[in-house]
N, C-alpha and C positions, 0 to 999 in steps of 0.2 A: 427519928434520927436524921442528922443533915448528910447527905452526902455531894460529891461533888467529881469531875471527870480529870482524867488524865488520859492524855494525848503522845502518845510513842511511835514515831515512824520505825517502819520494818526493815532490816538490812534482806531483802530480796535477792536471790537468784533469778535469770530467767526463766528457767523450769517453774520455780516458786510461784513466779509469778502468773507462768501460763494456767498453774491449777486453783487459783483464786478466781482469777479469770473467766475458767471454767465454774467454777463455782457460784461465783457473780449471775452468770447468766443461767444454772440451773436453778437460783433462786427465785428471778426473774419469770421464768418458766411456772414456778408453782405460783409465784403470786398472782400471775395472769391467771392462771388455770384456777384458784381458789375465786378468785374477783368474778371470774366466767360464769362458775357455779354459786353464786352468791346471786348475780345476775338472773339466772335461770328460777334459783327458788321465788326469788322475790317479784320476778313477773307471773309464773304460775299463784302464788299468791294474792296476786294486786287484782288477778283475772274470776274467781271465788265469790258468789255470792255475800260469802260470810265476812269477805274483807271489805267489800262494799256496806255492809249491815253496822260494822262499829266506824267503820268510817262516818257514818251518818251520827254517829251519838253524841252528846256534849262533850264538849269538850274537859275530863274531869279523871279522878284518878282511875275510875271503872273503866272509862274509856282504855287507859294507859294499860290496865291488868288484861283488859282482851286484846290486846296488841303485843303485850306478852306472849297472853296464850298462843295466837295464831305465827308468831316469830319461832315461838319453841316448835310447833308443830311441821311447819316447812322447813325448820333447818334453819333460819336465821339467827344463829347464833353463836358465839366466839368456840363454845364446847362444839358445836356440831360441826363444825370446819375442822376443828382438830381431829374428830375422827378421817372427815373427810381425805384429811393430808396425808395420813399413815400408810396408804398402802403404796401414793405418791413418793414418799421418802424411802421404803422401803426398795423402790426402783433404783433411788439414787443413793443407797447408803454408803456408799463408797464416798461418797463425797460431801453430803449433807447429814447430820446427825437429827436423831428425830426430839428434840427439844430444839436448834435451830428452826427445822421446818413447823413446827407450833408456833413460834413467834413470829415466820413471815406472813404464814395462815392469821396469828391477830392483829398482825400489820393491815390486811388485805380488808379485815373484819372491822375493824377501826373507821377504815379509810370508805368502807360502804356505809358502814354506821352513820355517817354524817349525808348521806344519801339519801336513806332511809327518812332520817329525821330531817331532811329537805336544806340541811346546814350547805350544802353544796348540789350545781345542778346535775355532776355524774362525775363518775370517778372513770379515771383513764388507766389504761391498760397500758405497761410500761417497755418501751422500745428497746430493743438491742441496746445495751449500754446505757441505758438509764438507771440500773438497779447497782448503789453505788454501797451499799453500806448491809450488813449482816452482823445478828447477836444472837447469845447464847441468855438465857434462862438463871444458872450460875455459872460460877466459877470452876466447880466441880464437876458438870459432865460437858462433853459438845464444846464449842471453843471456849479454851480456859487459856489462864496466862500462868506460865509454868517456871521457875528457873530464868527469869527473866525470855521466857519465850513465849511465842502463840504455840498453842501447841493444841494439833485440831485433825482428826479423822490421820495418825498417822504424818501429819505434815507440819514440822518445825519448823521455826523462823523468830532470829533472834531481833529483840528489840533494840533500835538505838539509845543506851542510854549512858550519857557521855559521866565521867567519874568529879569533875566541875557542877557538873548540873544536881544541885542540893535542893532543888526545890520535888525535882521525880522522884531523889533518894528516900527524902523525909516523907512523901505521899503513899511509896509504895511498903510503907511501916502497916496501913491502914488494909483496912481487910477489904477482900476485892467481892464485888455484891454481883457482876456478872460483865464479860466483857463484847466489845463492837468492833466488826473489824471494816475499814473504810478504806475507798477506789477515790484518790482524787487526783482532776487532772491537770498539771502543772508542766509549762514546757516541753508541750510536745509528746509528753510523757507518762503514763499512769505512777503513783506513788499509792502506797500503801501503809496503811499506820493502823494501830490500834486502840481503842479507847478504853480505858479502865473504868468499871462505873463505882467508886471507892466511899464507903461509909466515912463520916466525920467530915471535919472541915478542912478547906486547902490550905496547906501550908503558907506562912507569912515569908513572902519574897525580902530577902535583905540583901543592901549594897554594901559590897563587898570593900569595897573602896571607902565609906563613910561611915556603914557598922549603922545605920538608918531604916528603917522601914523604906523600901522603893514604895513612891507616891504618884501617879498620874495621872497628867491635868486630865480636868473635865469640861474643856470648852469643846463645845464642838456643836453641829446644826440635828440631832437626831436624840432623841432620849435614852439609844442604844450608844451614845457614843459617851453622853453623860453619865449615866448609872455604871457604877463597879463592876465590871466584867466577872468578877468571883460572884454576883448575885444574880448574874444572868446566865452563868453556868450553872450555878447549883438548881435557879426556877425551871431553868430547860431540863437539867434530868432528873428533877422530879417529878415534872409534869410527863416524862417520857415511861417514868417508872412506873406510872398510872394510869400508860397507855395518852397520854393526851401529847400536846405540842405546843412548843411558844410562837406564838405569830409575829411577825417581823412588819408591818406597816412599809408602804413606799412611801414615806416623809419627805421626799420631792413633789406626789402629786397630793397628800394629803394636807399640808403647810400648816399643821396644826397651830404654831406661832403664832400665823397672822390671821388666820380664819376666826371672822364672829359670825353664827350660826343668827342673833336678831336680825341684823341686817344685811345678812348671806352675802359677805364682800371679806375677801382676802386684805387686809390694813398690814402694811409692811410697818414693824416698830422697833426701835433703837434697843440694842441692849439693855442701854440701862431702864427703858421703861419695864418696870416689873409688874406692873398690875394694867388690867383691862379695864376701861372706862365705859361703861354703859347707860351715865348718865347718872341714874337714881341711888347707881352702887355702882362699886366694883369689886373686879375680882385679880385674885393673883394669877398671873400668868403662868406659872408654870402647870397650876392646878388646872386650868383651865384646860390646857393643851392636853391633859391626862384627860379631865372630863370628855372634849373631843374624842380623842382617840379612841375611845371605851364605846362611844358611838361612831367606830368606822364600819362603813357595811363589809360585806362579806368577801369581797374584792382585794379590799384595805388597800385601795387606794381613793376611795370616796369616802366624804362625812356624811353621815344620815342625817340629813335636817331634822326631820320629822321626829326621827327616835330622840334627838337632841331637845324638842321641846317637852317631848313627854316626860323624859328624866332631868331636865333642868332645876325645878323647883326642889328638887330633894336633893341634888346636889348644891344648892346655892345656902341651902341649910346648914348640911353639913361645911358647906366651906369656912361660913359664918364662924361656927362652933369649933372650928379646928384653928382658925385664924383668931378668936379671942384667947383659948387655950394657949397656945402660943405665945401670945400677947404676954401674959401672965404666968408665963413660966418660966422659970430659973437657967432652964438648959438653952448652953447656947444656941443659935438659929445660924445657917450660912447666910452668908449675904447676897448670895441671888434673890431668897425670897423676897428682901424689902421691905421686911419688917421690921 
């Protein structure tokens, strides 16, 4: 099933605020301290004859099942951090509920996972005020959203939600799958809101004034500015829901647009050229900048040449095959593509 987020800023007291605040930062605290011991297992680990012994085997699914074994065995794993956390939450349960403290332990778990599997070259332990965002599991225990409130460990706080605003009305119809509560900082000043993580699809915005679907343009230099923001909500929290992330590319230093990986030269091109000239073929531009992107290293602010040739030929396949389908099908095409 789809779901999709909603976004409610908090009417805050000062008090209110000071005990979020507090909270922010004893989450902070366990995520270090879980990342610390995560740390710990996995050098005792790495230091083991036995992890040097599969380390050396093909690289194959046998390989993968004894990396298994030896992850379960030192504690590297999502369950064995949660144990780890409990007796941590139980310090702070006045303030932290123990289904929040599980999810900042699989936050922490997550974020060495990609470590582990070399996806990153270490994962950083997070400073006074960097831990800006905390969720619950569901709706039903540890921060839930109640009566139009957060209502969490004892501490209410209503949400802004104005009697105009038809678009929160009709969302908060929809059943709430678990919620996020978020520190951002704006003017000098911390603001506070909460995110609803809501099964179904978002409501369809209508102008009030013309009784229209609201439509907005999509010119813009980033494929984040292009693409429907309802389908870059919904891919971000399902990939969140899955424990994963969406990655955001810096399209300033990666110029997906003008970059041809043949002749590794940035070609600045007019709007209206729609397709890339390679001589023997071409290809459509927009596809192409997808194919790029797909090969941004790990940075994402550099293209992988290299990974670009390897994957080239099956993409220039597929482009082929999705460019004659097109060709020969009934359903309109936008006219960026060029076709």
């Amino acid at each position: 099933m789809s779901n999709f987020v909603l976004t409610l800023e908090l009417k805050t007291e000062k008090w209110q605020e000071d005990i979020l605040d507090k909270r922010f930062n004893i989450g902070r605290q366990i995520y270090n301290a879980c990342l610390g011991e995560l740390y710990k297992r996995y050098n005792t680990m790495t230091q083991r004859k036995e992890y040097n012994k599969v380390l050396e085997m093909p690289r194959d699914k046998d390989r993968n099942k004894e990396f298994n074994k030896l992850n379960k065995k030192y504690g590297l794993t999502e369950y064995s951090l949660h144990k780890y956390v409990k007796p941590m939450q139980h310090y702070f349960k006045k303030n932290i509920d123990s289904f929040t403290a599980q999810k900042i332990a699989t936050r922490a778990f997550r974020a060495f996972e990609k470590y582990m599997f070399l996806e990153s070259k270490r994962v950083y332990f997070k400073k006074y005020g960097e831990l800006n965002s905390l969720e619950g599991k569901s709706n039903g225990t540890g921060i839930k959203f109640q009566d139009n409130k957060l209502v969490w460990n004892k501490l209410e706080i209503s949400a802004i939600i104005k009697k105009s605003d038809e678009y929160a009305q009709m969302a908060l119809e929809n059943k709430i799958k678990y919620c996020r509560i978020l520190r951002k900082f704006t003017r000098d000043k911390y603001k506070y809101y909460i995110q609803l993580m809501l099964e179904g699809v978002p409501p369809i915005k209508i102008n009030k004034k013309t009784g229209k679907y609201n439509k907005k343009k999509r010119f813009g230099k980033s494929l984040a500015n292009k693409a429907p923001s309802m389908f870059l909500t919904i891919l971000d929290n399902k990939l969140k829901f899955n424990g994963e992330e969406l990655y955001k590319i810096d399209t300033w230093s990666v110029k997906a647009s003008q970059y041809n990986h043949i002749e590794d030269k940035y070609i600045k091109k007019d709007l209206n050229e729609r397709w890339n000239d390679f001589g023997d073929y071409k290809i459509q531009r927009d596809l192409y900048s997808s194919f790029l992107i797909m090969n941004v290293k790990n940075n994402l602010k550099e293209i992988d040449r290299g990974l670009c040739f390897k994957t080239f030929d099956n993409f220039k396949t597929l482009h082929d095959k999705e460019i004659e389908r097109i060709k020969h099908s009934n359903d309109k095409t936008i006219s960026s593509m060029g076709i």
